[in-house]
C-alpha positions as CSV (number, residue, x, y, z in Angstrom):
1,X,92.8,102.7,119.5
2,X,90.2,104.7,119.1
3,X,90.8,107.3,121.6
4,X,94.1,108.8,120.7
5,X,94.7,110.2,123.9
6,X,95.5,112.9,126.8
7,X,97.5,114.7,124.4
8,X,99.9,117.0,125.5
9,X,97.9,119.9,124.1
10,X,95.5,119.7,126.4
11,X,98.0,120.6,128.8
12,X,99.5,123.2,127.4
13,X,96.9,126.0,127.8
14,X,99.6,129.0,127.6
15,X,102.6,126.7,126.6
16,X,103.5,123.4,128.2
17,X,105.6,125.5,130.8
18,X,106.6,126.6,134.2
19,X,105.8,126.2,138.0
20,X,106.1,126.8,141.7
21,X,107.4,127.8,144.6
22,X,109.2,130.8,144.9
23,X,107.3,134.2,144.6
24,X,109.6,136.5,143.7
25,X,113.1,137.3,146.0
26,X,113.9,135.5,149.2
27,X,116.5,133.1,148.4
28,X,116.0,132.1,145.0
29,X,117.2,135.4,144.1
30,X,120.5,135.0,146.2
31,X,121.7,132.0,145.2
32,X,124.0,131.8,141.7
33,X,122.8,132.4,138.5
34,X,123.4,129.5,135.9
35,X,123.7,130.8,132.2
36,X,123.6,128.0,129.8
37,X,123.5,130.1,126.5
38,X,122.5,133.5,125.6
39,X,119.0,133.8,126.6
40,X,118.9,131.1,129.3
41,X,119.2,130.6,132.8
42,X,118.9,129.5,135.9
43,X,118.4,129.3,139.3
44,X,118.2,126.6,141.8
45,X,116.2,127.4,145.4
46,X,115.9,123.7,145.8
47,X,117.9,120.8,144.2
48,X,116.3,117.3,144.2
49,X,117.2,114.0,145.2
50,X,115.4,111.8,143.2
51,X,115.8,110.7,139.2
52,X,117.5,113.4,136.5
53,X,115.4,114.4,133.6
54,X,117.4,113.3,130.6
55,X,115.8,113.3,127.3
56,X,113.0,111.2,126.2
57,X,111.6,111.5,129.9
58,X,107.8,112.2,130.6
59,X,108.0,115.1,132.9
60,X,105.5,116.1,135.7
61,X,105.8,119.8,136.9
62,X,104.4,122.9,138.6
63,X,104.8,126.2,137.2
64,X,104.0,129.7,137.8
65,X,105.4,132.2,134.5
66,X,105.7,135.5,135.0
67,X,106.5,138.3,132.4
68,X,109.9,139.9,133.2
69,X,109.9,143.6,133.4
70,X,113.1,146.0,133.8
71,X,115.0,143.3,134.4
72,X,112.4,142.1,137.4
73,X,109.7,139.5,138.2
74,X,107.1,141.7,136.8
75,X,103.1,140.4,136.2
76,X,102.0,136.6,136.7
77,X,100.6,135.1,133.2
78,X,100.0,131.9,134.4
79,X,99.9,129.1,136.8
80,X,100.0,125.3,137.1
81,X,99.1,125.9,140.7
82,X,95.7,127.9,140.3
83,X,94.6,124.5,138.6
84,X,95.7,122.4,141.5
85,X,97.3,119.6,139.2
86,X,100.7,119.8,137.6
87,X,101.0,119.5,133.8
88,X,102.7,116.5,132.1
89,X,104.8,117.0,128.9
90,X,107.8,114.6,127.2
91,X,111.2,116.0,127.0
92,X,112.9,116.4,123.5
93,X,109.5,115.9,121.7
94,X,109.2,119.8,120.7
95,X,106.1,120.2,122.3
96,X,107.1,122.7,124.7
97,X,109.3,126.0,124.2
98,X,112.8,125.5,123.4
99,X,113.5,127.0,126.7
100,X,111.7,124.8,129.1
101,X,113.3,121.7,126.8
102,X,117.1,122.7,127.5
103,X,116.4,124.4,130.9
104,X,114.8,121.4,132.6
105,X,117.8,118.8,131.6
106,X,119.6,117.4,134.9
107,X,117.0,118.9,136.9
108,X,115.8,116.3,139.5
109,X,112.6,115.2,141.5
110,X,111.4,117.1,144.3
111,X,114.1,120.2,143.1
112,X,112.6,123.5,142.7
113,X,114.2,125.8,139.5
114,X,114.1,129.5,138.1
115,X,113.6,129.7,134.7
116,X,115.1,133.1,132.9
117,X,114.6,132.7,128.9
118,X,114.6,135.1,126.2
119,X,112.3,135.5,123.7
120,X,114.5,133.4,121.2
121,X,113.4,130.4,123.1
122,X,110.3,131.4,124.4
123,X,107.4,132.9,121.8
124,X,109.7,135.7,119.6
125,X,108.7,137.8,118.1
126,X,104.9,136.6,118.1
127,X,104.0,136.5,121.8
128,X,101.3,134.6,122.9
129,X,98.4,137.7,123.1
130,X,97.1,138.7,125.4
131,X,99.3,137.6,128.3
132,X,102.5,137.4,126.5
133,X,103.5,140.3,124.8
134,X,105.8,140.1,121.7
135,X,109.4,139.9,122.1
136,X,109.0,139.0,126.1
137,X,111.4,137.3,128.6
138,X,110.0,135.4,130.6
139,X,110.6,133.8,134.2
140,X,109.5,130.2,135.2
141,X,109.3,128.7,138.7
142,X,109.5,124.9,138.6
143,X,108.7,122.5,140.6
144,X,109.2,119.0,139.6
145,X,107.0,116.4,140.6
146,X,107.5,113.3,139.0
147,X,109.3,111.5,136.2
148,X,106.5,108.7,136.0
149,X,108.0,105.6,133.6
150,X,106.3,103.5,131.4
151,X,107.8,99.2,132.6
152,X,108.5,97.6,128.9
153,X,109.1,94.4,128.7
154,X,110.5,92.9,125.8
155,X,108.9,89.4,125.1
156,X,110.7,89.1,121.6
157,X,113.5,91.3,120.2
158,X,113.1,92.5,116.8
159,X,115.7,93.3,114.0
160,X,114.5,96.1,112.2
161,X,114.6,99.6,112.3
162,X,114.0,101.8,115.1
163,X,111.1,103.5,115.9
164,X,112.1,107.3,116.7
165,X,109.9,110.4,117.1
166,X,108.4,111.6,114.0
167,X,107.9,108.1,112.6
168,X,104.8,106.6,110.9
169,X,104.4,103.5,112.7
170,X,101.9,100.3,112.8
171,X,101.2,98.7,115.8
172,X,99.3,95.5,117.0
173,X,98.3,95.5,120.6
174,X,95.9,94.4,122.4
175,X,95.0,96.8,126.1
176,X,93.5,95.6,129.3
177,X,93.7,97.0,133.1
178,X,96.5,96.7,135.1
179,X,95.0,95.5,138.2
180,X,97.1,94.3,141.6
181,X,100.0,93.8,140.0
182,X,98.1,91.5,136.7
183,X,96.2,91.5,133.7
184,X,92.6,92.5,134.1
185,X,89.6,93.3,131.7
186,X,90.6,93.3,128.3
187,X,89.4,96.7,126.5
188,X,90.7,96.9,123.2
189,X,92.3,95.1,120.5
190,X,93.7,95.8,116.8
191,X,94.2,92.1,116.4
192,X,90.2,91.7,116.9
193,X,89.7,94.0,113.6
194,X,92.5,92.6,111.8
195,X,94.6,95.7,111.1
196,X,97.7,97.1,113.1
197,X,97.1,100.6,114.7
198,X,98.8,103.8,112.4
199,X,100.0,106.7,113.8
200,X,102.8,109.1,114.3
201,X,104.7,108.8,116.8
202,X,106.1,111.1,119.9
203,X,103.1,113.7,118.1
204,X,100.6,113.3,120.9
205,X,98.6,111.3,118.9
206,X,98.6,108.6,121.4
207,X,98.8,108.3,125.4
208,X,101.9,109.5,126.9
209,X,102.6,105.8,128.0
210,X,103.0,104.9,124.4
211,X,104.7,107.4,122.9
212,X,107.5,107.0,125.2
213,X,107.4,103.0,125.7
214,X,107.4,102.6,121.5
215,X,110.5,104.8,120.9
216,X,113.6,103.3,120.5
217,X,112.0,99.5,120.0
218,X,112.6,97.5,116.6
219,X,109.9,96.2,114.0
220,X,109.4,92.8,114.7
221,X,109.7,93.7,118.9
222,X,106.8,91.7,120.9
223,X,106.3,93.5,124.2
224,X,104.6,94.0,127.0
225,X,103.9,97.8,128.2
226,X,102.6,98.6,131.4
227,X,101.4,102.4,131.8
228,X,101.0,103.9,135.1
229,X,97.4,106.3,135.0
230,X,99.2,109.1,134.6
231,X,100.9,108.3,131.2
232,X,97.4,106.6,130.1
233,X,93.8,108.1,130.6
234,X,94.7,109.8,133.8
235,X,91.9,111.3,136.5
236,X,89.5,111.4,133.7
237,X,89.3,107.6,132.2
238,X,87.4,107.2,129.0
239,X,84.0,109.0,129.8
240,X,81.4,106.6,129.5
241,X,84.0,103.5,129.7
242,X,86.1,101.2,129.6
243,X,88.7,102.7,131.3
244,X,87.5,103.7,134.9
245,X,89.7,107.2,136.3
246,X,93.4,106.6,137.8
247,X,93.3,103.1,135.9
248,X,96.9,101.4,135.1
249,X,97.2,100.0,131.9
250,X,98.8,97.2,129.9
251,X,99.3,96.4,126.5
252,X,100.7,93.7,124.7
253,X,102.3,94.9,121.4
254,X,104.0,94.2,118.4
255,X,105.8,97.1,115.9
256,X,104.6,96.1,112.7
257,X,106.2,98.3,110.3
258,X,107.9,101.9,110.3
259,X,106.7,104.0,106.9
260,X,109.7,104.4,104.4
261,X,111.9,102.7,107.0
């Protein structure tokens, strides 16, 4: 593919991190605490009734993060909010702070989280200048929005090794819109140039949609992988074309090879 895709760098401005809703005491603040190691914790305002992030999941959230001061919500660094769209990152992939990675586990959709972590598992001793000063706690309000899933549908199981984050993989596919519920305008295809697709995989090289609908398939898999907009081009398309904004996708693909696997 020649457009690699809405990597998750471009979402994560100040660090792939924090959201919403509550704006410093009220109830948050009154309900228990949840330490889950040293420099970590929690607080649920608001707990979810839809799906569990687990890892592996794509994760849509809100976030305000705010620098903690005296042992208090001190000043706002940023905000998912003041963009109007949430940001979009996968879970276990490392591309976020260890913090939001551990803290967001068994959270679920539509629940609204506090966020305490420590500077071990935020930026250190580093910072993030000039909003976020070395050696900074830092507080997170989180609101999740989605856990949007890539369908895969296995057309032909393979029987060699499995594809896992970090992996040099080849790939054959070929992509067209996802249109009603079918197959619509074919836009790309390896198997027109003759030579698989190489890339690493879970490092953002690629859409969302295929970093997380690749791992955990066999070489020799033939499948089918239909990527809702938001795990593809999103709101934005492919300037100039194919893709059109908020377009579903499908490919048809088949792992090739894993590198040294």
């Amino acid at each position: 593919m020649s457009r690699a895709m809405l990597t998750v760098a471009a979402v994560t401005a100040v660090l792939l991190v924090a959201v919403t809703g509550c704006n410093g005491g009220g109830k948050a603040a009154e309900l228990p605490s949840i330490t889950l190691e040293p420099g970590l914790s929690y607080v649920d305002s608001l707990v979810g009734t839809g799906d569990a992030v687990k890892n592996g999941d794509y994760v849509q959230a809100h976030y305000t993060g705010w620098l903690q001061t005296d042992g208090v919500r001190g000043t706002k660094f940023d905000s998912s909010l003041d963009r109007g769209e949430p940001i979009g990152f996968p879970i276990g992939s490392g591309v976020i702070i260890p913090g939001w990675e551990k803290g967001l586990v068994g959270m679920k959709v539509g629940g609204k989280r506090t966020l305490t972590i420590g500077p071990d598992l935020a930026y250190g001793a580093e910072g993030r200048p000039p909003r976020i000063p070395a050696q900074s706690t830092l507080i997170f309000d989180i609101q999740l929005v989605g856990l949007p899933k890539v369908d895969v549908q296995v057309q032909q199981e393979g029987t060699g090794a499995v594809a896992a984050p970090g992996d040099q993989i080849a790939v054959h596919y070929t992509g067209s819109l996802w249109v009603n519920g079918a197959v619509g305008e074919k836009f790309d295809s390896s198997l027109d140039r003759g030579e698989p697709f190489r890339f690493t995989l879970g490092a953002g090289m690629v859409i969302p949609g295929w970093d997380t609908g690749l791992t955990g398939m066999k070489v020799g898999t033939k499948a089918r992988l239909i990527i809702p907009s938001v795990l593809g081009y999103g709101k934005s398309g492919t300037p100039g074309g194919p893709i059109p904004p908020d377009a579903d996708l499908v490919f048809d693909v088949e792992l090739m090879e894993i590198a040294g696997k």
